[in-house]
C-alpha positions, 0 to 999 in steps of 0.5 A: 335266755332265748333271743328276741327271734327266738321267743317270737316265733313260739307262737308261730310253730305252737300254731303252725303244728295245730294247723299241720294236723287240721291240714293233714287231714283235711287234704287227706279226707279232701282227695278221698272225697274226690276219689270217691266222686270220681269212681261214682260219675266217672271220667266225663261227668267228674271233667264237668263237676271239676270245670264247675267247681273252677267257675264256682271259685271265681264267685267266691272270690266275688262273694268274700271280696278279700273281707276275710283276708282283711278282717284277718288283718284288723282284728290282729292288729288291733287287739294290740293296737285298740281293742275297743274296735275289734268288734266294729270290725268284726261285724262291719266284714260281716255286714259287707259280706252279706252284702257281697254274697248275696249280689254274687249269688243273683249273678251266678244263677243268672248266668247259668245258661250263658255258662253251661249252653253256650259257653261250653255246649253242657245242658248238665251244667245250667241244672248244677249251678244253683247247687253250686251257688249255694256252696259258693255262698257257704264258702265264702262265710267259711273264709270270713269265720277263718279270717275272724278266727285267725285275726283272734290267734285261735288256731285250736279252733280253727283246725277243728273249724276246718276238718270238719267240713270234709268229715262230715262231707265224706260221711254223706258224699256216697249216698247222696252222689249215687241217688243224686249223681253230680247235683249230690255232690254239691248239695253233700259240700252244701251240708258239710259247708253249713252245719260247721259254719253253724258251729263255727259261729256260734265259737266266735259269738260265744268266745271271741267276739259277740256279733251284737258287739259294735256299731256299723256305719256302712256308708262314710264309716271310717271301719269299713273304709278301712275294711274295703280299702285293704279288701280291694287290692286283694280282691283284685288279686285273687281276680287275677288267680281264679279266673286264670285257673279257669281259663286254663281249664275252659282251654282244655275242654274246647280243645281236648273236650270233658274227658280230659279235664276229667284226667287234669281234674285228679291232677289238681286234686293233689295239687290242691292238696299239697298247695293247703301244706304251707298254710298249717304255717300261713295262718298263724303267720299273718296276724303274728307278722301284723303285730311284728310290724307295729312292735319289733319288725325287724323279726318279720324276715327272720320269722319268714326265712324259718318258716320256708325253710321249714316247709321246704323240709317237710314238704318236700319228701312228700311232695316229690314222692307222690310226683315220682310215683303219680301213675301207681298212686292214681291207678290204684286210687282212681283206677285205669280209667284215670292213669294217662293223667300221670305225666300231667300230676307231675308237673302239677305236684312241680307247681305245688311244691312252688306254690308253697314258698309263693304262700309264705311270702304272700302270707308275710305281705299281707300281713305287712299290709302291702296288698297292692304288691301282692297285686302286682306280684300276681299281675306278673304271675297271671300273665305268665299263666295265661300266655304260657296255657294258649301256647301249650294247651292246644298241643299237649292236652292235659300235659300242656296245663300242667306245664303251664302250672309248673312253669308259671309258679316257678317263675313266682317264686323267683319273682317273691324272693326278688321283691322281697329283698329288693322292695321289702327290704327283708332277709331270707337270703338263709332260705334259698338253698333249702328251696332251690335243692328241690327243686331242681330235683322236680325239674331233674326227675322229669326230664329224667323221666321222659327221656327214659320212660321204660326205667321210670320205677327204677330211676324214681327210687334212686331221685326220691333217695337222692332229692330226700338226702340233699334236702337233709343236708342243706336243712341240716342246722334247722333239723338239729334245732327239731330234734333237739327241742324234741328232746328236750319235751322228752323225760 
């Protein structure tokens, strides 16, 4: 008979391996696609769609106002709690992100001349803006169809939902960037954003919940309240995220120029990327920890301490493989014109790898409902960032950033696993040595490198076998469970 802990956390790994495979492949198919803008426009013009593609993160926030997160939230709940409602939430997060996107998307273009004139002196960038404010809005119903999908527990669904956006973006990026240089690139994201949405929608329509479903009330309407009430303090959040990137970002360009952060850009590509791997786990995570709240919560720090230490396990190798052998993975990908970032992709990978503890845990306060935490935890995180990117960036360039990146995130997981112990009151004390390991790793292999730059190969063969080797041990009874529950699958 399998105990309470265990019996809970089947739906979070049946889950978590259907997104692994959607998430997979879209960062897999996400770096092809910047790869291939990148050798198109080359090393100026992608610094000037990367700065742009920061800005434009900024207006989606704007533009979903934290209502996927909340619609998330609700529609788990209270299919367990009144299913009546379900479809007054639903389309209430709906109605209020029309409302949300479209007064984003007048601002955007109406600051399209402060922005791209005289923010960063780049005509080019008042021309792409109306482009890229196109994509923001597709974006942003992107999350609220994510958010539906994820309250409803339908992670088949949402992994098709999600991989296909960049398949169908890589199909179209070649000709559409090589006939329309960097507007192509938006207007093929354009495509890619709304024909899926277009499918997307008519699943949850058709399967989930019909849109036609529920009364909406905006105004002294106690659904949208609640709706808004949850969105705020995430908004306010996320407010915090965004604009910090961006402001790292517009640092380097005043002071190093486009080209470099056209190098820094293939930096965040992968840090992009490997950031998307604990969300295979995040997604399905946040509604299971909402209904565990109401029925059993003492499994919510349980399930939470599984979920790091498996991330930390299968994250990890990957993770600092690409680090140690950044400068041969961006020559041969990007090619020569890209590989001074190497250093730089480092510390971004560095950050990656403690980005994912800082998703699990945000996954788990978001689903206990405790968003004015997260708003604090990311206050703290943000001021870091910001004071960490003036001190290095005017310095060290590209490699400033990066440290900023690093060092910031580092600083927040620490942070998590002090609120979560001291204001959660939950247990994941069994997680820290699975997280700790690698990341002393990250930290020994760059200061290892830079103090032998001329044995780098070497010297990353040995940390890469080493790091892989302690993180085995120290994950050793989770990887016994794995295999053993293979076997078991197995005749």
């Amino acid at each position: 008979m399998r105990d309470a802990g265990e019996s809970g956390s089947m739906p979070l790994a049946r889950g978590s391996a259907v997104m692994f495979l959607a998430i997979v492949g879209t960062g897999g198919l996400g770096i092809l696609i910047s790869i291939t803008i990148a050798r198109l426009v080359g090393v100026g013009d992608f610094g000037i769609y990367s700065i742009l593609v920061s800005i434009q993160g900024v207006f989606v926030l704007a533009a979903t106002f934290g209502l996927s997160s909340a619609a998330g939230k609700f529609v788990a709940e209270y299919r367990k709690r009144d299913p009546a409602l379900v479809g007054r939430y639903a389309k209430t997060a709906l109605v209020l992100g029309v409302l949300s996107s479209s007064i984003s998307l007048v601002i955007y273009v109406a600051l399209s001349h402060f922005i791209g004139v005289d923010l960063y002196g780049e005509h080019a960038i008042v021309d792409l803006i109306p482009f890229s404010a196109l994509v923001m809005v597709a974006l942003a119903f992107h999350s609220f169809a994510v958010g539906l999908m994820q309250g409803f527990q339908r992670m088949k669904m949402l992994a098709f939902f999600q991989v296909g956006v960049p398949i169908v973006n890589i199909a179209i990026v070649v000709p559409l960037v090589a006939f329309f240089g960097l507007q192509g690139a938006f207007i093929s994201a354009f495509i890619a954003q709304i024909s899926t949405l277009v499918a997307g929608f008519y699943m949850i329509h058709s399967r989930l919940v019909p849109f036609s479903r529920g009364e909406v009330h905006i105004l002294k309407d106690e659904v949208a309240k609640k709706l808004l009430n949850f969105a705020l303090p995430g908004v306010i959040a996320g407010f915090l995220v965004a604009p910090v990137y961006w402001i790292g970002n517009t640092e380097l360009v005043l002071t190093s120029g486009f080209d470099a952060m056209g190098l820094m850009a293939v930096a965040l590509v992968f840090f992009n990327a490997l950031s998307l791997i604990p969300q295979a786990i995040v997604i399905p995570l946040m509604p299971r920890v909402s209904e565990l709240s109401v029925t059993t919560p003492e499994q919510v720090g349980m399930m939470v301490s599984k979920a790091l230490r498996y991330v930390a396990l299968f994250a990890f190798p990957l993770s600092l493989g690409i680090a140690l052998y950044d400068e041969q993975i961006v020559t041969f990908f990007y090619g020569a014109s890209y590989a001074h970032t190497s250093d730089a992709m480092y510390l971004l990978v560095a950050a990656a790898y403690f980005t994912q503890t800082a998703s699990i845990i945000g996954g788990m306060i978001t689903g206990l409902g405790r968003m004015w935490l997260a708003l604090g935890m990311s206050l703290a995180w943000a001021l870091s960032f910001i004071g960490l990117t003036f001190l290095f960036v005017p310095a060290y360039g590209p490699l400033g950033l990066g440290a900023s990146y690093a060092v910031s995130y580092a600083f927040l997981m620490i942070v998590d696993f002090a609120v979560v112990r001291g204001v959660l009151k939950q247990d994941i004390a069994s997680a820290i040595p699975s997280v700790l390991v690698p990341a002393v790793f990250f930290v020994g292999g760059f200061l290892v490198f830079v103090l032998t730059p001329d044995l780098r190969l070497i010297v990353a063969s040995i940390i890469l076998v080493m790091g892989i080797i302690a993180s085995l041990f120290v994950s050793r009874k989770d990887l016994n469970q794995i295999i053993g529950h293979i076997r078991s699958m197995l005749p």
